[in-house]
C-alpha positions as CSV (number, residue, x, y, z in Angstrom):
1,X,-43.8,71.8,2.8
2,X,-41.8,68.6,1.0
3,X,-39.6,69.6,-1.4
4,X,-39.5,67.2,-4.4
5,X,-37.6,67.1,-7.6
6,X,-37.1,64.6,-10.1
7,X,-34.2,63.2,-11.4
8,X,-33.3,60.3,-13.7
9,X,-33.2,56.7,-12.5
10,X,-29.9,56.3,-14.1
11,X,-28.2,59.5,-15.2
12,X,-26.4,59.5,-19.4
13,X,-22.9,60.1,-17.7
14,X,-23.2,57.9,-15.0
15,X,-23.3,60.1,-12.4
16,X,-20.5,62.8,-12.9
17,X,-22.6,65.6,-11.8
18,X,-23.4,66.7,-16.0
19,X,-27.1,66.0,-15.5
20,X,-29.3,69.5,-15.0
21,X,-30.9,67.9,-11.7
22,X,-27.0,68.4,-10.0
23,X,-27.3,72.6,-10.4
24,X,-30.8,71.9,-8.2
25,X,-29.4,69.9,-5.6
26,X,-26.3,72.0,-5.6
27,X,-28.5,75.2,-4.9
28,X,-30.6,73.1,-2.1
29,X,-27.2,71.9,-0.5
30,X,-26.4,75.7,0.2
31,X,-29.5,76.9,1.2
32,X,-29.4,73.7,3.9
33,X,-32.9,72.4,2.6
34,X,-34.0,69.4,2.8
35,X,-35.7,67.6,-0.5
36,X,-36.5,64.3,-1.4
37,X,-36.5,63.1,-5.1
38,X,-38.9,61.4,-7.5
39,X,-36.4,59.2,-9.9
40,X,-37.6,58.7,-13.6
41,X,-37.0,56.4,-16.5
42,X,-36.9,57.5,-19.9
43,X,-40.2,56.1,-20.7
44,X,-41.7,57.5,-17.5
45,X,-40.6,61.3,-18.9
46,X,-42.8,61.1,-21.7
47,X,-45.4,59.9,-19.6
48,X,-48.9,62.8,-19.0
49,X,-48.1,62.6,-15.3
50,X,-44.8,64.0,-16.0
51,X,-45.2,66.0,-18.8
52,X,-47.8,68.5,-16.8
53,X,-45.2,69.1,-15.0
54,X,-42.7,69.9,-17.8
55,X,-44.1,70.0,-21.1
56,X,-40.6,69.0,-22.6
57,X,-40.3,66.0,-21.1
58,X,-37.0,66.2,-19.4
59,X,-35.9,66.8,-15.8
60,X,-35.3,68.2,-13.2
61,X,-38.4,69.4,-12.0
62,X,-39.2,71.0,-8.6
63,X,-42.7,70.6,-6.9
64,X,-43.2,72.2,-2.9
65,X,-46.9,72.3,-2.2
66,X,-49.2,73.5,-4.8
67,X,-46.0,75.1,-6.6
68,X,-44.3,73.2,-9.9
69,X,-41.5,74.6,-11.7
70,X,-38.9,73.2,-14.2
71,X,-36.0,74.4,-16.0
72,X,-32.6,74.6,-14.1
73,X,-32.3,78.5,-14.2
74,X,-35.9,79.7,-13.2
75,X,-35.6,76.6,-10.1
76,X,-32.4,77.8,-8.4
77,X,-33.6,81.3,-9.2
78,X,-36.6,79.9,-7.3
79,X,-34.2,78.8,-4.5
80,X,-32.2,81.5,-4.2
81,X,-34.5,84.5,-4.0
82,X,-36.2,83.0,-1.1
83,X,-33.6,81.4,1.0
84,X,-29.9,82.6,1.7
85,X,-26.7,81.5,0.7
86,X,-26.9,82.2,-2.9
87,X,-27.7,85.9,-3.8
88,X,-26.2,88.8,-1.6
89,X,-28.1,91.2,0.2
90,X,-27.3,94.9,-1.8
91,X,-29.8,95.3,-4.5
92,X,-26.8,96.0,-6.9
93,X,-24.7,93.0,-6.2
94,X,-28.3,90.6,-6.5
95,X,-28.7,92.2,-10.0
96,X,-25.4,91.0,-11.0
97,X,-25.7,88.2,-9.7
98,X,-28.5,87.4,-11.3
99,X,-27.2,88.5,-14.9
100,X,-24.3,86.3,-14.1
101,X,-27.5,83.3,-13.8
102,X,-28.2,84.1,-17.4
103,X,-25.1,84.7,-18.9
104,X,-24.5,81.1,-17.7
105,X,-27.5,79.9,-19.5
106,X,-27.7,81.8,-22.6
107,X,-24.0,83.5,-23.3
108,X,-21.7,80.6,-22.4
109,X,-23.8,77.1,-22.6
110,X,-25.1,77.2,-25.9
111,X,-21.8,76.9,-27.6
112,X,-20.8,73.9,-25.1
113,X,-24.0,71.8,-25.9
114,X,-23.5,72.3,-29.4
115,X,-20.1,71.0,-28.7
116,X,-21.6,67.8,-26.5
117,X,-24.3,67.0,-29.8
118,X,-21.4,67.3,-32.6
119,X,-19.1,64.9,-30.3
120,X,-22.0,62.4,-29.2
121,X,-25.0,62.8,-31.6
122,X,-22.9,63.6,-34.9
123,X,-19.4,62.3,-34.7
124,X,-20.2,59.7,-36.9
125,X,-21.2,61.9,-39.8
126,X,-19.5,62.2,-43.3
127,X,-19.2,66.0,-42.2
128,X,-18.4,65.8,-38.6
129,X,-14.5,66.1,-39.2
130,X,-15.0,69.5,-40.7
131,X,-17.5,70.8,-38.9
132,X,-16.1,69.8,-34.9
133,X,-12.8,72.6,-35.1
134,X,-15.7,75.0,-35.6
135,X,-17.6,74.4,-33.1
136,X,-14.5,73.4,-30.5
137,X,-13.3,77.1,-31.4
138,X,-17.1,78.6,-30.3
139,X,-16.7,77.5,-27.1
140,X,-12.9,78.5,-27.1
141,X,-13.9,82.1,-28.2
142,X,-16.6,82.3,-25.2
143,X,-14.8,81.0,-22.3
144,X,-11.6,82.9,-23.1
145,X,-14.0,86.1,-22.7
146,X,-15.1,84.4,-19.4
147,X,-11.4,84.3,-18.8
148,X,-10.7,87.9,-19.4
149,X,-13.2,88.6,-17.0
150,X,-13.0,86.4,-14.0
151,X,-9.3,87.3,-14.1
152,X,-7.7,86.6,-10.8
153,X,-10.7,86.3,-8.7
154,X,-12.4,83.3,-6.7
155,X,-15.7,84.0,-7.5
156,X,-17.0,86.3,-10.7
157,X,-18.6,88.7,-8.4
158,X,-17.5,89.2,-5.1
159,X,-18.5,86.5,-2.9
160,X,-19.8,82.8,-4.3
161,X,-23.2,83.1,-5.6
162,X,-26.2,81.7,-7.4
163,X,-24.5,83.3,-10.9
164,X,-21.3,81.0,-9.8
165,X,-23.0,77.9,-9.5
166,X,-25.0,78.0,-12.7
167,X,-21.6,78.9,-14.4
168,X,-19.7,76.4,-13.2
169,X,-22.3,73.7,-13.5
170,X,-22.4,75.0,-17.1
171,X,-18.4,74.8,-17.0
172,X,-18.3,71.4,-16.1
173,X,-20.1,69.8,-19.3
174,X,-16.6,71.0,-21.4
175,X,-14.3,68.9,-19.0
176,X,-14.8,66.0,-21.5
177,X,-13.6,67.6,-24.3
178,X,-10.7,68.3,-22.6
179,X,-10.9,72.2,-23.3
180,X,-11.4,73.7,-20.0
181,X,-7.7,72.8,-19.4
182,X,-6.6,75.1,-21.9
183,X,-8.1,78.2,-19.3
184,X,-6.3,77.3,-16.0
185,X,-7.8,79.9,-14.2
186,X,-11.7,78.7,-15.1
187,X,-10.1,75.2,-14.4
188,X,-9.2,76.4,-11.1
189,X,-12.2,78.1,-10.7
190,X,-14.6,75.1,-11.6
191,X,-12.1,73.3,-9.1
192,X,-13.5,75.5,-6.2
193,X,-17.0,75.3,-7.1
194,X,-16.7,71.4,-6.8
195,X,-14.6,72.3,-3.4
196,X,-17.6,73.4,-1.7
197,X,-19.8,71.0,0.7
198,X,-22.8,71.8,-0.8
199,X,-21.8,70.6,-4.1
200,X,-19.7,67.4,-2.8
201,X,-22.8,66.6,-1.0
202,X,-25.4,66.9,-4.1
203,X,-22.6,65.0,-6.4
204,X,-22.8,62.4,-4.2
205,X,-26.5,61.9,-3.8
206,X,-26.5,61.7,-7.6
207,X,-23.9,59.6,-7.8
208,X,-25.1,56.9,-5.2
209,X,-28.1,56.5,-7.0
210,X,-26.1,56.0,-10.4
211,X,-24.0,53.6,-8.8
212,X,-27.4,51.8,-7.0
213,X,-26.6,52.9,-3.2
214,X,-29.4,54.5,-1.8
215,X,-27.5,58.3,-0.5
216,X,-27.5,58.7,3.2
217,X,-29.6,60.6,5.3
């Protein structure tokens, strides 16, 4: 069966690999699958036809067969628990692997997207001048716990997994505010994660649609 995701006709950052639909075509890069993708406008996400497939009206989405999912984690969960690559074999090691998948989505992220609407939804607030070394030190105080723990590792358990790419997907929406620099070692470690084939390969399938080159292949 096709698999289909959708993905947005012209990505906000132009094509830097921020948008959610990059983690899914990350995850399918490993797992070597082959997908095709549905692109969407703005208008067309608010659209019924797309909205029964996510009721929120955003992307990516993931249809194979009679099967539609959305949301980033639950689709490379998806992924990963039926193809390998992305979550080890021992039951212990999946299980932390897996808890790595949330901490990425509900521990660390939260912090950084408050960070992304303060710098591009409020910054032009009477208030924003107070309120932006607050939020800047949230996401300080939750990746220098990161820190502490991925120490002096590669990977932040054991061997690259499906936790890893979530977390440095989730990583990569702080380069812009130019504070993942002040940790080199998740720097490095977001450096690696981009290092992999799989993730040049979905970068540049997003970006050659951004830039209005149809992706080889």
């Amino acid at each position: 069966m096709t698999i289909t995701i959708t993905c947005f006709d012209r990505s906000p950052d132009g094509g830097k690999g921020l948008a959610r639909d990059t983690r899914v075509r990350w995850a399918l890069e490993e797992a070597a699958l082959p997908y095709e993708v549905r692109l969407l406008s703005f208008s067309a996400m608010k659209e019924p036809a797309h909205l029964r497939l996510h009721p929120f009206g955003q992307i990516p989405t993931y249809e194979e067969g009679d099967l539609a999912l959305f949301e980033t984690g639950a689709i490379v969960f998806h992924i990963a628990e039926r193809h390998a690559g992305l979550l080890p074999d021992g039951a212990n090691a999946r299980a932390r692997a897996i808890t790595w998948m949330f901490a990425a989505l509900n521990s660390v992220e939260p912090p950084i997207l408050e960070l992304s609407t303060a710098r591009i939804l409020e910054g032009d607030k009477p208030w924003s001048a107070e309120r932006m070394p607050l939020v800047k030190d949230r996401v300080r105080d939750r990746l220098g716990q990161l820190s502490v723990r991925l120490g002096d590792a590669d990977w932040l358990d054991g061997a690259f997994s499906a936790g890893d790419l979530m977390m440095v997907s989730v990583l990569l929406r702080t380069r812009p505010s130019g504070i993942l620099d002040e940790f080199p070692s998740l720097a490095a470690y977001v450096a690696r994660g981009e290092a992999r084939p799989a993730y040049k390969r979905a970068f540049a399938s997003q970006l050659a649609i951004n830039a209005g080159t149809p992706p080889a292949g």
